[in-house]
C-alpha angles and dihedrals in degrees: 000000000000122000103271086054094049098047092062087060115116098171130053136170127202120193118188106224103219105237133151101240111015131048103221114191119191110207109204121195093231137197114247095273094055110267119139115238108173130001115249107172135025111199131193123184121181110224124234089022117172083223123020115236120164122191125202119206131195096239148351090282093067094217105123119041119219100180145313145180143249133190114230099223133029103247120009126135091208092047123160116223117212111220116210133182122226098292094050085259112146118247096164144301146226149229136193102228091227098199101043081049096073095084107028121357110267119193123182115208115188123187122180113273096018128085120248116296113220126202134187139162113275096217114052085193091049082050091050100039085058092043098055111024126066085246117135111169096057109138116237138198125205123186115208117204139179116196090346095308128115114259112164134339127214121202130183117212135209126272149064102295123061104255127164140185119209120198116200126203105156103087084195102062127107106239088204082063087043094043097049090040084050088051096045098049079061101037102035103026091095088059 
């Protein structure tokens, strides 16, 4: 699917493929109820790395890259992720607010020409719950917003496998931004 495709779409779904040493996440264009229609991204992450760096790629065959992230230093808790296209060119970053994150989970999410996109964990008990219990399949909800206004939702569902549906409203947003911050809240939220 090339960038001006991508960008009309409003619905995504990201499944986590269970494997031993590498996360793998599928990314699905869905219709508005959920249901995945065509694959737009294909993710690996190896596990226990010194520097996160996540690619995207466009499909299972990992021959075209769509995007990916980096973290800018080795161990921080506040880190800031530097989010590329296909050629290494910048289109934006993130960043978990670690102190505000002590309660509910806070991420800041920043592209070129927008202002700063916030988002934080709707429920402050499911937060807590999955804080300070050994429960991991808790579903979760975060609310994304620029200057006050929706801009994309992520929420977790139940199972066994890690599935989520994200919900865009900002037409201006970059879904390669969408897509990496939808990938990390599965595959840092633990850190």
């Amino acid at each position: 699917m090339d960038i001006a495709a991508l960008q009309t779409l409003t619905t995504l779904l990201v499944r986590q493929r269970i494997t031993l040493m590498i996360n793998r996440y599928e990314v699905w264009a869905a219709d508005p109820a959920g249901t995945p229609t065509a694959m737009v991204g294909f993710v690996e992450q190896k596990r226990l790395a010194m520097r996160e760096q996540v690619t995207v790629y466009t499909d299972e065959s990992r021959s075209a890259v769509l995007t990916g992230f980096k973290a800018r230093q080795i161990i921080d808790l506040g880190a800031t992720y530097d989010v590329t296209d296909h050629t290494g060119a910048p289109i934006g970053n993130f960043r978990k607010d670690f102190a505000r994150s002590l309660l509910r989970s806070t991420w800041h999410l920043e592209q070129p020409g927008l202002p700063t996109t916030t988002g934080e964990e709707r429920s402050v008990v499911v937060a807590l719950l999955r804080r300070f219990s050994e429960i991991d399949f808790l579903p979760y909800h975060f609310d994304f917003v620029t200057a006050g206004a929706p801009s994309f939702s992520v929420e977790k569902k139940w199972g066994l496998r890690d599935t989520y549906v994200v919900r865009i409203h900002n037409p201006q947003l970059d879904r390669r931004l969408v897509i990496t911050m939808a990938v990390a809240l599965d595959a840092l939220q633990g850190r």
